[in-house]
C-alpha positions as CSV (number, residue, x, y, z in Angstrom):
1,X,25.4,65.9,-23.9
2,X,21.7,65.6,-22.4
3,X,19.8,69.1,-22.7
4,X,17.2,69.7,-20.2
5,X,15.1,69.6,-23.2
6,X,15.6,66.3,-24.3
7,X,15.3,65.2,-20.4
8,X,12.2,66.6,-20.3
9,X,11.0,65.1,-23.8
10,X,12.1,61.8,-22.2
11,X,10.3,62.2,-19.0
12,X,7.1,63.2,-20.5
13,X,7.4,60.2,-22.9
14,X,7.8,57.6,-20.0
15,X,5.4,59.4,-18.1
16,X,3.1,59.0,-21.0
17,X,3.5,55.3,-21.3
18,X,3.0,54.0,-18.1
19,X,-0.7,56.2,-18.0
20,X,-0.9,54.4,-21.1
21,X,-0.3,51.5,-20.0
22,X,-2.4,51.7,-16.7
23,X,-5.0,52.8,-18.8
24,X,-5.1,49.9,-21.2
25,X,-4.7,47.5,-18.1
26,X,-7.7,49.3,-16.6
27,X,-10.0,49.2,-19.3
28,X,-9.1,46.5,-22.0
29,X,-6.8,43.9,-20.2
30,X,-8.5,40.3,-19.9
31,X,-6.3,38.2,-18.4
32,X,-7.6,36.8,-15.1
33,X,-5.4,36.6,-11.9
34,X,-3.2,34.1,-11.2
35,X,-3.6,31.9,-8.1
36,X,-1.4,29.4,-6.0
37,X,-1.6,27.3,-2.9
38,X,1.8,26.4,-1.1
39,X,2.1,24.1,1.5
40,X,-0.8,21.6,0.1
41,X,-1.1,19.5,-2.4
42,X,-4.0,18.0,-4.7
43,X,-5.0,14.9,-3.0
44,X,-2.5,14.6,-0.4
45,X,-3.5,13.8,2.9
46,X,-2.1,15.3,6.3
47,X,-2.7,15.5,9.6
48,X,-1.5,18.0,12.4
49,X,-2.0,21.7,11.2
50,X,-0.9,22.6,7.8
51,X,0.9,26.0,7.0
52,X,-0.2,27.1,4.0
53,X,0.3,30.8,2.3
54,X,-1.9,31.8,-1.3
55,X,-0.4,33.6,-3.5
56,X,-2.0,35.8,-6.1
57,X,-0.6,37.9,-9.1
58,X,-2.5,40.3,-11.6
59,X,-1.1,43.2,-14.0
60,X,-3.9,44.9,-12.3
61,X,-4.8,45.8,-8.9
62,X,-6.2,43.2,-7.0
63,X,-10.4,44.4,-5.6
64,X,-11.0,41.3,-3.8
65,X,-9.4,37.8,-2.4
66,X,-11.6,35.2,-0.7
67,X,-10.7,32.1,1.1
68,X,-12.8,29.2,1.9
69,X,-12.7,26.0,3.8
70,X,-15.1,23.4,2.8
71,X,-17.5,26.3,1.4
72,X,-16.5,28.5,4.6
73,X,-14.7,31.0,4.7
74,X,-11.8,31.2,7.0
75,X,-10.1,34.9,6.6
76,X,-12.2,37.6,6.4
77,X,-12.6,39.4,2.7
78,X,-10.3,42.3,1.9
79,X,-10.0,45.0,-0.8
80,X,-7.9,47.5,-1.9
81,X,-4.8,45.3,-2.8
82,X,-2.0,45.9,-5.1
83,X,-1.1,44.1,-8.0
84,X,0.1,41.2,-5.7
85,X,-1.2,39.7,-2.9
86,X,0.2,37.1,0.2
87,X,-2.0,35.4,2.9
88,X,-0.7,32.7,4.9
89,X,-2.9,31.0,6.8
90,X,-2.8,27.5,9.1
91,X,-5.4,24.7,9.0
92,X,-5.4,22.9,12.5
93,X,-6.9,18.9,10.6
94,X,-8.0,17.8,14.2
95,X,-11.2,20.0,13.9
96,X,-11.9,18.5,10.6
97,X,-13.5,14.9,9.8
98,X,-11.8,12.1,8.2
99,X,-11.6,12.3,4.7
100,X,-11.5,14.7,1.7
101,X,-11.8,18.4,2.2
102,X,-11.3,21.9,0.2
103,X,-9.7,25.0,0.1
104,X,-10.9,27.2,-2.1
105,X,-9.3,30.9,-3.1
106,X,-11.4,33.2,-5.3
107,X,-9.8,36.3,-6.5
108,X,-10.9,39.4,-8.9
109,X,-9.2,42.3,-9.9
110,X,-9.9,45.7,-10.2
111,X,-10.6,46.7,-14.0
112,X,-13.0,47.3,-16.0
113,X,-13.6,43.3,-16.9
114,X,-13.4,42.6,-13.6
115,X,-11.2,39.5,-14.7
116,X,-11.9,36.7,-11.7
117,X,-10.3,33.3,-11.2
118,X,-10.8,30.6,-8.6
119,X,-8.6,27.7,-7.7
120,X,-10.0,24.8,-5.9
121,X,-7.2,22.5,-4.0
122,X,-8.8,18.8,-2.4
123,X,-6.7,17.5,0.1
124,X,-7.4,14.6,2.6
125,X,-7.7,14.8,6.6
126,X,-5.9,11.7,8.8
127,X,-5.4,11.9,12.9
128,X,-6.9,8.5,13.5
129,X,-4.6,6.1,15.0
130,X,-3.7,3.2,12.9
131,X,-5.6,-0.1,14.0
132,X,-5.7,-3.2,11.8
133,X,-6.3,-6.9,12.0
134,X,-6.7,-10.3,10.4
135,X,-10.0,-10.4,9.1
136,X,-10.6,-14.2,10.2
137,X,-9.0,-16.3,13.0
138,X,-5.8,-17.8,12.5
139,X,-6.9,-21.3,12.5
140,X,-8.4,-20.8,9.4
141,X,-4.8,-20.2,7.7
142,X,-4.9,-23.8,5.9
143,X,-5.1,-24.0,2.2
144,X,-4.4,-27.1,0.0
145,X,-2.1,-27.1,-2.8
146,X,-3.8,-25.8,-6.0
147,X,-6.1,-24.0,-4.1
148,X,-6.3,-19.9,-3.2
149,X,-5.5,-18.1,-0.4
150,X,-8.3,-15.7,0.6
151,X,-6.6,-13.5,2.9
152,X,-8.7,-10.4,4.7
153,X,-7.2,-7.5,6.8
154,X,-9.5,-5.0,8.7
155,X,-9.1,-1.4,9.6
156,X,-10.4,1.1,11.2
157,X,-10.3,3.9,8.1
158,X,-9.0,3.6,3.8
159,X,-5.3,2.5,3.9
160,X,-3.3,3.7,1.6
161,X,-1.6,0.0,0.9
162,X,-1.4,-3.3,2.3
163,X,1.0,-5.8,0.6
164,X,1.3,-9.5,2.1
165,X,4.5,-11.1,1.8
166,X,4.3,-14.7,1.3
167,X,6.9,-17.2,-0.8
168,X,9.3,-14.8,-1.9
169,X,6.4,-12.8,-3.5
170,X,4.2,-9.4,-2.9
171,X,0.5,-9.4,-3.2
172,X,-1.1,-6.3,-2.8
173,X,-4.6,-6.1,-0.9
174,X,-7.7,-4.2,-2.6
175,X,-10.8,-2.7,-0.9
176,X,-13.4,-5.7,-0.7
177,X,-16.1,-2.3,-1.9
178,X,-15.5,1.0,-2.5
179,X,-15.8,2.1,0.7
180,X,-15.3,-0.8,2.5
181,X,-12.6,-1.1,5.4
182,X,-11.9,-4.7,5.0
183,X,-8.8,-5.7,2.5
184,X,-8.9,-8.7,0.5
185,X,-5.8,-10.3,-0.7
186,X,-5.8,-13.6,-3.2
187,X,-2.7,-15.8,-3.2
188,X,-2.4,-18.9,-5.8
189,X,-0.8,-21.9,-4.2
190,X,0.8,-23.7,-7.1
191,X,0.2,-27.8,-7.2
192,X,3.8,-28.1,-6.9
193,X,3.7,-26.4,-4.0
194,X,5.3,-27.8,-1.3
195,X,3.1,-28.9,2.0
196,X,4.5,-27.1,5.5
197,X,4.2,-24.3,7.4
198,X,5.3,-20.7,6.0
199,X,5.3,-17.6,7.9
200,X,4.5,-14.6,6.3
201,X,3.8,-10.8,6.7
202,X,1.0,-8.3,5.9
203,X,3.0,-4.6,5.9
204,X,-0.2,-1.9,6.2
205,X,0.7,1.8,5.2
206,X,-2.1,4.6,5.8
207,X,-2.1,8.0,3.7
208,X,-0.2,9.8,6.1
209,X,3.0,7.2,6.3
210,X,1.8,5.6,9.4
211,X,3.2,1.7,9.0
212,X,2.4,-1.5,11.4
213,X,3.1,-5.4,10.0
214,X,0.9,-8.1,10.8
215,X,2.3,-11.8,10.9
216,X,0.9,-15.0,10.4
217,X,1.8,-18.5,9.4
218,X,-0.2,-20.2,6.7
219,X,-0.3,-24.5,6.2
220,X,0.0,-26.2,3.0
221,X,-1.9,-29.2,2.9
222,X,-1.3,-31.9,0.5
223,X,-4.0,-32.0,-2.6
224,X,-3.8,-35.6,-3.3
225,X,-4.0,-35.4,-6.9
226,X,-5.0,-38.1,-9.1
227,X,-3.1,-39.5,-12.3
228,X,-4.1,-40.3,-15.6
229,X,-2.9,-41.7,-19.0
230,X,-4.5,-40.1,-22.5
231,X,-5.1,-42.6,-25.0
232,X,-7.0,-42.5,-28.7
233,X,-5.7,-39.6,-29.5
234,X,-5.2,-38.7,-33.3
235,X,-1.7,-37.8,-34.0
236,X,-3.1,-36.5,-37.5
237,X,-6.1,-34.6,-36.5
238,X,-3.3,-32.6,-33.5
239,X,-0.9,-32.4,-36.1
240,X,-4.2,-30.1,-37.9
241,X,-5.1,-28.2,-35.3
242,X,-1.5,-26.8,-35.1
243,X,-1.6,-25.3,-38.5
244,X,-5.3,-24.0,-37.7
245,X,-4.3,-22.6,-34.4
246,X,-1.4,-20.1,-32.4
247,X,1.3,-21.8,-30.7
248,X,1.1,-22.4,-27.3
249,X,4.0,-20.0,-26.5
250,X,1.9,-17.1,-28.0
251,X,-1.0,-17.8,-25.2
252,X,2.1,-18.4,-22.7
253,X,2.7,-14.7,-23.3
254,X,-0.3,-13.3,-23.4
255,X,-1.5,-14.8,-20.4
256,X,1.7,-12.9,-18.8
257,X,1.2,-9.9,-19.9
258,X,-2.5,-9.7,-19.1
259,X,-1.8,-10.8,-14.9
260,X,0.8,-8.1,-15.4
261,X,-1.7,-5.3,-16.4
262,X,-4.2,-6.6,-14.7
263,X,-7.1,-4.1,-12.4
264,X,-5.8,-3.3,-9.1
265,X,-9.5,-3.5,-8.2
266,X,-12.6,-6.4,-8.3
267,X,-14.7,-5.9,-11.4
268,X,-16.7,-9.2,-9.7
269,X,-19.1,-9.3,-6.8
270,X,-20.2,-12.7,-4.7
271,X,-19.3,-16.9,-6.0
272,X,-18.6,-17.5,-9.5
273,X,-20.4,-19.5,-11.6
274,X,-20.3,-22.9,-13.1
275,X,-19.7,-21.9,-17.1
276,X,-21.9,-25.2,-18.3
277,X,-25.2,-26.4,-17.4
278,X,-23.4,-30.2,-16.5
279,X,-21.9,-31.3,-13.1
280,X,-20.1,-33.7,-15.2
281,X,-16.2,-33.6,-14.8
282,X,-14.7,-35.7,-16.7
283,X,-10.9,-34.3,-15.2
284,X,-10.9,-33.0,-11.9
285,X,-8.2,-30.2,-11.5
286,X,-4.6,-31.2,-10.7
287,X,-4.9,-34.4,-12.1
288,X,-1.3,-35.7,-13.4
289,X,-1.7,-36.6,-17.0
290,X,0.9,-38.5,-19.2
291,X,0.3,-38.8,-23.7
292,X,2.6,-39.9,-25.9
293,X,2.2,-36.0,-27.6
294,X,2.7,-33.8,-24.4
295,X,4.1,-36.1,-21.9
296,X,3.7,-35.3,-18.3
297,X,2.5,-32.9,-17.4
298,X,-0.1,-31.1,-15.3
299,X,-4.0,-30.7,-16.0
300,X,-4.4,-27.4,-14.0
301,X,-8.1,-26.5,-14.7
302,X,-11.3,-28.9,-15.3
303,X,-12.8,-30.8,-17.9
304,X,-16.3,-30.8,-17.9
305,X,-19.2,-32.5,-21.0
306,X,-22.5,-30.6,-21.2
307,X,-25.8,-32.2,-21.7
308,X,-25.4,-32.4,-25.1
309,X,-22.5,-31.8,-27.9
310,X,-22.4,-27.8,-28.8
311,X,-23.9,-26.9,-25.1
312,X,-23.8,-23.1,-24.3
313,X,-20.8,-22.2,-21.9
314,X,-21.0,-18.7,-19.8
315,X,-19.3,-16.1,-18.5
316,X,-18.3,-17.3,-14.6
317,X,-18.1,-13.7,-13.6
318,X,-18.2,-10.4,-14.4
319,X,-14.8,-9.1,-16.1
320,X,-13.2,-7.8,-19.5
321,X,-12.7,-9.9,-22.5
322,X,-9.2,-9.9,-23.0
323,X,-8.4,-13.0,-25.6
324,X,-10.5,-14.2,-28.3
325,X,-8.5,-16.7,-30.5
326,X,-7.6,-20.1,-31.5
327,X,-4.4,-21.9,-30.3
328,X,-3.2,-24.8,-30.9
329,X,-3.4,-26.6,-27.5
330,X,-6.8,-25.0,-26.2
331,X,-8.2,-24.5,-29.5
332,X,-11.0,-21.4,-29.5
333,X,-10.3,-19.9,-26.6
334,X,-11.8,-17.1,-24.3
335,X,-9.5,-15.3,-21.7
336,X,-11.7,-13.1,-19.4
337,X,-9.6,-10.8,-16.5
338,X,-11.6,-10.0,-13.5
339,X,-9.0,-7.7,-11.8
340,X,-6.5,-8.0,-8.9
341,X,-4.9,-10.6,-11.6
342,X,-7.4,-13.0,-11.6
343,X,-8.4,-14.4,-15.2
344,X,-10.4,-17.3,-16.3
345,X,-9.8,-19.4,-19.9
346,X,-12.8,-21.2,-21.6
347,X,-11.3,-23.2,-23.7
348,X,-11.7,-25.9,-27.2
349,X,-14.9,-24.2,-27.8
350,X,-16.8,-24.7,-30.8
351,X,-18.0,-21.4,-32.3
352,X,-17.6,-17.8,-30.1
353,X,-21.0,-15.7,-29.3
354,X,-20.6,-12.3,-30.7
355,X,-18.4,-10.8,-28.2
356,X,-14.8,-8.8,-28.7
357,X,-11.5,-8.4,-27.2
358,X,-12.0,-5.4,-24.6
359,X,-16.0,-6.1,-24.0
360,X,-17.5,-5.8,-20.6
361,X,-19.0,-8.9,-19.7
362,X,-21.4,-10.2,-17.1
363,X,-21.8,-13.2,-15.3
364,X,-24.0,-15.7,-16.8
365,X,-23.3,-13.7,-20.7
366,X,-22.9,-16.7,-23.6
367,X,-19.3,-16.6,-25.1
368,X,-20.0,-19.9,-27.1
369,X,-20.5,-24.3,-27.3
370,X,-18.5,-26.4,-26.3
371,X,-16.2,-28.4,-28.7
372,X,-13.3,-30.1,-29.5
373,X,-11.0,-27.7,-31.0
374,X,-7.1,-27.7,-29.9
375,X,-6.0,-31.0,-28.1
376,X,-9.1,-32.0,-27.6
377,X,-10.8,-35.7,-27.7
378,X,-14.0,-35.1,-27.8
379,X,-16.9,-32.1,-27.3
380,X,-15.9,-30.6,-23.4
381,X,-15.1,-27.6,-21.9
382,X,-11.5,-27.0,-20.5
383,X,-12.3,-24.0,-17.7
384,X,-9.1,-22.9,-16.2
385,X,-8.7,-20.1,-13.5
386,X,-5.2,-18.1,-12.7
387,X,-4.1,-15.9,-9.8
388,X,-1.7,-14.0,-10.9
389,X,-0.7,-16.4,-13.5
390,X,-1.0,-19.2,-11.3
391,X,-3.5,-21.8,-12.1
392,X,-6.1,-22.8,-9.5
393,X,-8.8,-24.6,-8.6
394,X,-12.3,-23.0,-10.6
395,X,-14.9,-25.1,-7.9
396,X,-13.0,-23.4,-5.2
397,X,-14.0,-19.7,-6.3
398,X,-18.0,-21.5,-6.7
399,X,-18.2,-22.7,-3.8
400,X,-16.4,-20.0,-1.5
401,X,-17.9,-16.0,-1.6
402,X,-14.6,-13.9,-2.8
């Protein structure tokens, strides 16, 4: 049975816990308050006004909670909370500017340590209406097999994604700058492609889930490509360079993979280059070749002979070294990827500059001589070009600003 003594004992010893525990909290806790946003989120963007509510939570009391907007602040400062603390508040977008803003909450308690904690939310601002267009007339949609599509789309503000459907496929549109409101897309039109008339459509979301579709019809024109027969080659000497080099699978895969992982942005600016100092093509892209070793098939890149055997071959354009190996079709071979999944192969080289697999390369930077390593005749360079894994013509990306 509980005597009023023992009560009393037990009263005295709760009472004497908590004052020690408020005193300890008072003068020697550290901790600093914890702080939350609800209704808005890191990097999302809204538009309308935004109900919000900050929440902050301390084992002490709370001596001041501040709330800015874009280094204002919106509620005036109070003191004297508890050890938890509520505010909602509502931010009406329409007064602010398109683009990134801030809310910021900055909160101190009331100890000794004055423990303080700030939480900084950045959250985007969207009430334009959605206005987009094709970048060039529609006349201009006529592309001939091998070749690449240069689609552009124009906005008035960032999108959040544009994705142009065309032949059964997605290709998804990349800021032509950083900042720039025009969207580039690239589309490779294989040589098999077949020449007609296909409709397709450009789907344009903006960050606040406003959609619109844009439709066009693009022309296939025929390449008329030319056919050749390989003679003198050395069934022996081939028969070497297959030992010496990776199969052609191997590259196959690689080649895959890398258009797969490929930037979702342009590491390039302006034409590309010419890798040789020689206007010499000795096989024009999409030529139909037939050997006795390979049998038909298609010559989807250029040959070209420098001034003189071992000439230095370039970097086209900036990019990342992503391949630097021998196979045992394209011999020593350079694979450079300069984003949105398009890649360019130097190939049969003779010796490799000192460069490495994941280097950042510019345009004009040596990456070796020519040779004739791989299935090769003679000292050339084989310069091949892939969107999104499908070959295309190299001249076209000199001769056309992408």
């Amino acid at each position: 049975m509980i005597t009023a003594r023992k009560l009393l004992v037990g009263c005295c010893l709760v009472v004497a816990a908590y004052i020690g525990w408020r005193f300890y909290v008072k003068f020697f806790y550290s901790t600093a308050p914890i702080i939350e946003v609800v209704g808005v989120t890191e990097n999302n963007y809204y538009s309308g006004d935004i109900s919000c509510c900050v929440r902050v939570r301390s084992l002490g009391k709370l001596s001041s909670v501040k709330l800015y907007l874009d280094n204002y602040e919106i509620l005036p400062q109070k003191t004297g909370f508890g050890s938890k603390h509520w505010r909602e508040f509502t931010v009406a977008t329409r007064l602010l500017t398109f683009g990134m803003h801030k809310i910021r909450i900055e909160a101190i308690d009331a100890t000794r340590n004055h423990n303080h904690n700030a939480l900084t939310v950045q959250f985007g601002v969207d009430n334009l209406p959605l206005q987009v267009a094709f970048g060039r007339s529609e006349t201009d949609f006529k592309v001939q097999q091998g070749k690449t599509f240069h689609l552009l789309v124009a906005a008035n503000k960032p999108l959040k994604r544009v994705v142009l459907g065309l032949f059964s496929h997605e290709f998804v549109a990349v800021p032509e700058s950083e900042y720039a409101r025009i969207y580039e897309c690239f589309v490779p039109l294989d040589c098999e492609e077949k020449p007609g008339d296909y409709g397709f459509t450009v789907t344009v979301e903006d960050f606040v889930g406003n959609r619109t579709i844009l439709n066009g019809q693009l022309a296939v024109v025929n390449g008329s490509f030319k056919r050749q027969i390989l003679h003198n080659i050395n069934p022996e000497r081939f028969a070497e360079e297959r030992k010496l080099g990776r199969s052609e699978k191997e590259l196959k895969d690689q080649l895959m993979e890398i258009a797969h992982k490929s930037p979702q942005t342009k590491l390039w600016r302006g034409s590309f280059y010419v890798p040789l100092n020689s206007n010499w093509v000795t096989c024009e892209f999409g030529v139909k070749r037939v050997s006795q070793e390979r049998g038909c098939y298609t010559h989807a890149a250029i040959d070209m002979v420098g001034p003189m055997p071992r000439s230095i071959v370039w970097a086209p354009q900036d990019g990342i070294v992503v391949v630097k190996d021998r196979f045992e079709v394209t011999g020593n071979t350079i694979v450079i990827d300069h984003g949105c999944g398009v890649i360019s192969l130097l190939c049969h080289l003779d010796q490799f500059a000192d460069i490495a697999v994941d280097d950042k390369i510019r345009r004009g930077s040596p990456l070796g001589y020519t040779g004739k390593t791989g299935y090769a005749t003679g000292d050339h360079l084989h310069w091949e070009m892939r969107v999104h894994n499908v070959s295309v013509d190299p001249l076209q990306w000199t001769r056309i600003d992408f």
